[in-house]
DRENDO-1510 file (C-alpha; in Angstrom, 1 decimal, always signed):
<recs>
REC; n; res; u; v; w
REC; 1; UNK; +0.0; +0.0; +0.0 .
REC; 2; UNK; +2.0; +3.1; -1.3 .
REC; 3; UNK; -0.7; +5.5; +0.5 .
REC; 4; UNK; +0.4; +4.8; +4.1 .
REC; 5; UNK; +3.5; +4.3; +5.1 .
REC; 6; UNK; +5.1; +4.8; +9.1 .
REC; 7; UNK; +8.7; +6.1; +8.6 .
REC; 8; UNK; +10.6; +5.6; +11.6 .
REC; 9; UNK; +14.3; +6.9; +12.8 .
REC; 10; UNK; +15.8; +10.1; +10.8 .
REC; 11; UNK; +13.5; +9.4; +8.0 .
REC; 12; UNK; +9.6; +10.3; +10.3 .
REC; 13; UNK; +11.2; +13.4; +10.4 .
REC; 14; UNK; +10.1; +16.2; +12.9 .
REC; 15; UNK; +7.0; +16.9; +11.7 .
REC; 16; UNK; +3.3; +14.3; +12.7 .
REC; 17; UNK; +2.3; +13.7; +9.1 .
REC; 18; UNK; +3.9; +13.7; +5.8 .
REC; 19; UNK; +2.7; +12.8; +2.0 .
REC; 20; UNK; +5.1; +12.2; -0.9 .
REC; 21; UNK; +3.6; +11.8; -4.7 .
REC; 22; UNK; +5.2; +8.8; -6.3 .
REC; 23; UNK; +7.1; +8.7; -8.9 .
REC; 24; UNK; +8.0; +12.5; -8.7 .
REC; 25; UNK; +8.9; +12.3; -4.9 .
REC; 26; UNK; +7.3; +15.9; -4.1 .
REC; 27; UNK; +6.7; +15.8; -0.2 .
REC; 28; UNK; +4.7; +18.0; +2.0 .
REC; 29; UNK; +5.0; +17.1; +6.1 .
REC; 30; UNK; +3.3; +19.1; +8.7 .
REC; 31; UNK; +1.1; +18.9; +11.7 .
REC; 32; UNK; -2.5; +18.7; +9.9 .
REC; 33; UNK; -4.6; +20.3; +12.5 .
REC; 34; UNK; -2.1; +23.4; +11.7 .
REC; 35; UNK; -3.9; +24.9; +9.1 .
REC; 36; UNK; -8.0; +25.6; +8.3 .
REC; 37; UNK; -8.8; +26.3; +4.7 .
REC; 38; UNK; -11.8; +28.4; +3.8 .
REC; 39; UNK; -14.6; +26.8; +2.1 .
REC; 40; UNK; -15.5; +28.4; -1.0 .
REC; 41; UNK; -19.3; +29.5; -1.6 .
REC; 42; UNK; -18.6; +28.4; -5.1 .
REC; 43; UNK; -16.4; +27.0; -7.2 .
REC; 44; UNK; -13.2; +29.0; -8.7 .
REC; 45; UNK; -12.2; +28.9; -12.4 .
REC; 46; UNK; -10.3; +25.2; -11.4 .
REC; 47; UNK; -11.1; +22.9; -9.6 .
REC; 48; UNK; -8.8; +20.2; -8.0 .
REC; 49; UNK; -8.8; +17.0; -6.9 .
REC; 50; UNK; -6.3; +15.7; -4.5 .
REC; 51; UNK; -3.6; +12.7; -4.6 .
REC; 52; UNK; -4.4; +10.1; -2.2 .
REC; 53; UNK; -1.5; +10.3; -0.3 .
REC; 54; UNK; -2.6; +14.2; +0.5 .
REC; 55; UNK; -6.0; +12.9; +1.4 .
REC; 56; UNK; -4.7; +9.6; +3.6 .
REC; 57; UNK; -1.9; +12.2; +5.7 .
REC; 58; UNK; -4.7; +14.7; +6.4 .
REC; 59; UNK; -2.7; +17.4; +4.9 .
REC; 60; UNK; -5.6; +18.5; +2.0 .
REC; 61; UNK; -6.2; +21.9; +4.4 .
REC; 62; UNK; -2.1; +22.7; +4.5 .
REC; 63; UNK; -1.9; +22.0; +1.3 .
REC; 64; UNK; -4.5; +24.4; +0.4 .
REC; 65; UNK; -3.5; +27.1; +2.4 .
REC; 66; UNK; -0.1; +27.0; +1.3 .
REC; 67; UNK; -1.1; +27.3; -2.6 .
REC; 68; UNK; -4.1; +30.0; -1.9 .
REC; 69; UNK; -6.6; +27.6; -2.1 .
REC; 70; UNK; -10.3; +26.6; -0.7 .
REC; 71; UNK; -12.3; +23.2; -0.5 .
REC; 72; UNK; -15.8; +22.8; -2.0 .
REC; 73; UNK; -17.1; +21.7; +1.0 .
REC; 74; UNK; -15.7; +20.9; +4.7 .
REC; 75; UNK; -16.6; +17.4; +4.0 .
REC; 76; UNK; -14.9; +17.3; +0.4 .
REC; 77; UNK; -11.1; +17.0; -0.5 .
REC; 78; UNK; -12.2; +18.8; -3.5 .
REC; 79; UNK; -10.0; +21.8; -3.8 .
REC; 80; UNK; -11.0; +24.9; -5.7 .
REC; 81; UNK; -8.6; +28.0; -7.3 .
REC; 82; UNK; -8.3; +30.5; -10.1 .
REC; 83; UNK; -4.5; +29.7; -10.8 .
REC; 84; UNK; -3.2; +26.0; -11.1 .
REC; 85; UNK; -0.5; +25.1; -8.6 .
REC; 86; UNK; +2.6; +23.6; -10.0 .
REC; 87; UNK; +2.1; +20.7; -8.0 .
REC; 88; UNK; +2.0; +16.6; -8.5 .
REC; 89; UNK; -0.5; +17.0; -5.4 .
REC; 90; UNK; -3.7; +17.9; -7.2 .
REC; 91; UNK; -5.0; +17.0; -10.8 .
REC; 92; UNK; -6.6; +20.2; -11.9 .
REC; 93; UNK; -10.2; +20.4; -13.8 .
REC; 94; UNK; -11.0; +23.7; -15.7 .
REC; 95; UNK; -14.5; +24.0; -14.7 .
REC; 96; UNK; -17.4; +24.6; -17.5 .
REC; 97; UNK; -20.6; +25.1; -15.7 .
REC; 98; UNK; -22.1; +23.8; -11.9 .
REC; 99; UNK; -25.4; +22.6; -11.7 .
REC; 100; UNK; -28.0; +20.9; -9.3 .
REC; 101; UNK; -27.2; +17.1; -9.0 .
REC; 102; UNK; -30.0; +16.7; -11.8 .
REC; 103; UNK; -29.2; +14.3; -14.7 .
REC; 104; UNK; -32.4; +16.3; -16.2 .
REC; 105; UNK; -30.4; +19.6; -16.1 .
REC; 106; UNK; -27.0; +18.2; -16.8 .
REC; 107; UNK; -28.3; +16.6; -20.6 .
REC; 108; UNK; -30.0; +20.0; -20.8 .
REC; 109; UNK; -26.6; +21.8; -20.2 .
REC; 110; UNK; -24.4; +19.1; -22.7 .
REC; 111; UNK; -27.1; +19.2; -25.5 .
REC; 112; UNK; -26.0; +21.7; -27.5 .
REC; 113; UNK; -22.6; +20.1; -27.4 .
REC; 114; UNK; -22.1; +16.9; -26.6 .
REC; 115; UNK; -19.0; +15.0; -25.7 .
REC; 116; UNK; -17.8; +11.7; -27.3 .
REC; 117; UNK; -16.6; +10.6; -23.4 .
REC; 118; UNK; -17.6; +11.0; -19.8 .
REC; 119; UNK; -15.5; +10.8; -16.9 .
REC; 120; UNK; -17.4; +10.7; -14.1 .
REC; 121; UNK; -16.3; +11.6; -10.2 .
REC; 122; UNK; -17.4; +11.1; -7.4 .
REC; 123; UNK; -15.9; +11.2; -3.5 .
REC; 124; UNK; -18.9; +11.1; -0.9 .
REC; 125; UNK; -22.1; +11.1; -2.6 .
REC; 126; UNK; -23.0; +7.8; -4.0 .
REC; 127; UNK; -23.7; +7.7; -7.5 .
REC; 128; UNK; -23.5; +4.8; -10.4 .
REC; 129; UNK; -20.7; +6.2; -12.4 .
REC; 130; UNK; -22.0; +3.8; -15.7 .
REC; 131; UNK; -25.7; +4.9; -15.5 .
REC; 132; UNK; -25.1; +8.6; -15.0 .
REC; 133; UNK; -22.7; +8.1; -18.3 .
REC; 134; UNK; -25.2; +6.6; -20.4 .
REC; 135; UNK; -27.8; +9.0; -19.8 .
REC; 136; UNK; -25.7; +11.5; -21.2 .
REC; 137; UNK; -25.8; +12.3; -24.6 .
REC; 138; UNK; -22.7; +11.6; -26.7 .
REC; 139; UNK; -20.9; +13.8; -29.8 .
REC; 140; UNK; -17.9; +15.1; -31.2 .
REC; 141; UNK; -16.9; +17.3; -28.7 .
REC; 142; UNK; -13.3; +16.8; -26.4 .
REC; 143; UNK; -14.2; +14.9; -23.4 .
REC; 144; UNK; -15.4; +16.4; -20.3 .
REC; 145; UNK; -15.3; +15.2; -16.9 .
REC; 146; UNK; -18.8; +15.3; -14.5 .
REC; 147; UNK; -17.7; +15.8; -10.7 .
REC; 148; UNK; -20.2; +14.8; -8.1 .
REC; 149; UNK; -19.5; +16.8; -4.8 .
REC; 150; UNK; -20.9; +19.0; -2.2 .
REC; 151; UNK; -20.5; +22.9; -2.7 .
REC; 152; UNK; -21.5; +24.4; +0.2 .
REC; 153; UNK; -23.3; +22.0; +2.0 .
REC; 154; UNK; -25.2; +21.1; -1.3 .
REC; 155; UNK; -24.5; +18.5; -4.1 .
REC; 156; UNK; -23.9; +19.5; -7.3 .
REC; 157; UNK; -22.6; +18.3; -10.4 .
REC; 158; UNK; -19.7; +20.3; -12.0 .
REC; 159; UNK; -18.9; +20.1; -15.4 .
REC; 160; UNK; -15.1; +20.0; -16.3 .
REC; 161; UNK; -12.5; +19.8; -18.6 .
REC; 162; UNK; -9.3; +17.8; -17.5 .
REC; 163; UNK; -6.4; +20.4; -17.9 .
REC; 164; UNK; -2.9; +18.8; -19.4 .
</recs>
């Protein structure tokens, strides 16, 4: 299991808690109840979804507030911004619209402009990933990405495009 690891001797460190991004080795360690991000009343022009090993250590909130960010929701990892951090950390989604968690509403927003692929994401709202997909309709447009999450409290369903 590469997501937790107990490091012992001169490699634990000083700090409680510390997450490294494999294969670039990029490491963050701190004490995770040392920072408190904001949470964001909506989302920012990105929005970013954290490495596991970010989520697992606890350090989602000091890594936000040490790259200007804010989570979606206190009980989402989801991370939102307007400038992408160069970071391996987070996997950044430009985001295209944010609707009510209504498949009615999201194949009224992609019907203009349908994509030929769906990613869909979810952390803690339970949703079939396959039937939410095929609902969709499909087209020629670049594929998007459909992120289920709370904003605010509320769930919502944000429409993205997976930045390179």
């Amino acid at each position: 299991c590469r997501e937790a690891t107990v490091w012992f001797g001169c490699l634990a460190g000083t700090d409680t808690f510390r997450a490294t991004v494999l294969p670039t080795g990029e490491t963050i360690s701190a004490d995770p109840l040392s920072a408190w991000t904001n949470v964001a009343t909506q989302p920012g022009t990105f929005l970013f979804d954290p490495d596991p090993s970010l989520v697992r250590s606890g350090l989602v909130d000091v890594f936000a507030e040490q790259q200007n960010l804010q989570r979606l929701d206190r009980e989402e990892e989801y991370l939102t911004g307007d400038a992408v951090p160069s970071s391996a950390f987070v996997t950044a989604f430009e985001v295209e619209a944010v609707l009510p968690n209504s498949p009615k509403e999201l194949r009224r927003h992609l019907r203009d402009k349908p994509s030929r692929y769906y990613e869909v994401k979810c952390r803690h709202i339970p949703t079939n990933a396959d039937t939410l997909r095929r609902q969709l309709p499909t087209g020629d447009a670049e594929p998007r990405v459909i992120i289920v999450c709370r904003i605010s409290g509320r769930s919502h369903l944000v429409v993205a495009r997976r930045v390179a």
